[in-house]
C-alpha positions, 0 to 999 in steps of 0.5 A: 581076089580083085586086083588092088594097090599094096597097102602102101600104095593106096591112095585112101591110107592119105587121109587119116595122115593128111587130116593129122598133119593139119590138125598138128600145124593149125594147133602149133601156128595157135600155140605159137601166137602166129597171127593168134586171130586166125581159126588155123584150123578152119583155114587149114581145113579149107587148104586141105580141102582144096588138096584132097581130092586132087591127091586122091584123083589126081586133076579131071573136071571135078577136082579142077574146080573143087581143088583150087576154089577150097584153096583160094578159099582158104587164102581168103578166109586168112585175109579177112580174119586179119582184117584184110578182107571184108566179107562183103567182098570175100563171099562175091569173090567166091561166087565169081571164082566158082564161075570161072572155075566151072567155065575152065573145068568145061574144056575139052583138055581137062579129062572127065573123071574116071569115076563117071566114066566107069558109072556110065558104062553100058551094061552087058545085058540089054533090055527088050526097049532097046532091042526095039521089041 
């Protein structure tokens, strides 16, 4: 059997918890009547978005840019349907922040991510091409 985390300790059993939590918080801001006019829902959705992959693959060039757009999103989205925010301004925003978080994600001191690494190693055997047969 393949060495694997204890149940507990394995990062995949947060979704299910994470998602529920959300869900429960968007439905009680609703039934309270906190800022009723916000789809808590769709906005927490988005936070919640931002926040996954980064709890579940900790930071690395992807989850740099993925995390923090969803969750900048997410603040958008709760200032424009307050009437705070235009989407004329929101959606070039996003384009803007997508931007710089790719440019930022580009450093060489933000790790590449483990998935892409484990993908992209060599295999064992090699074809008669590369022996240069």
């Amino acid at each position: 059997m393949p060495d694997r985390p204890p149940f507990a300790a394995d990062k995949r059993t947060l979704l299910l918890p994470f998602v529920l939590i959300v869900v429960g918080v968007g439905w009680l801001l609703s039934s309270l009547g906190l800022a009723p006019d916000i789809n808590w829902i769709w906005t927490l959705g988005l936070a919640a978005a931002g926040l996954l992959p980064m709890v579940m693959h900790g930071i690395d060039k992807v989850t740099v840019a993925i995390g923090p757009f969803f969750l900048i999103a997410s603040l958008l989205s709760v200032l424009r349907q307050s009437g705070r925010l235009h989407v004329d301004h929101e959606m070039p925003m996003l384009v803007i922040l997508a931007g710089m978080l790719l440019l930022v994600a580009r450093s060489s001191m933000i790790p590449i991510p483990q998935w892409t690494v484990s993908a992209a190693a060599p295999t064992s055997h090699s074809t008669t091409a590369e022996n240069g047969e």
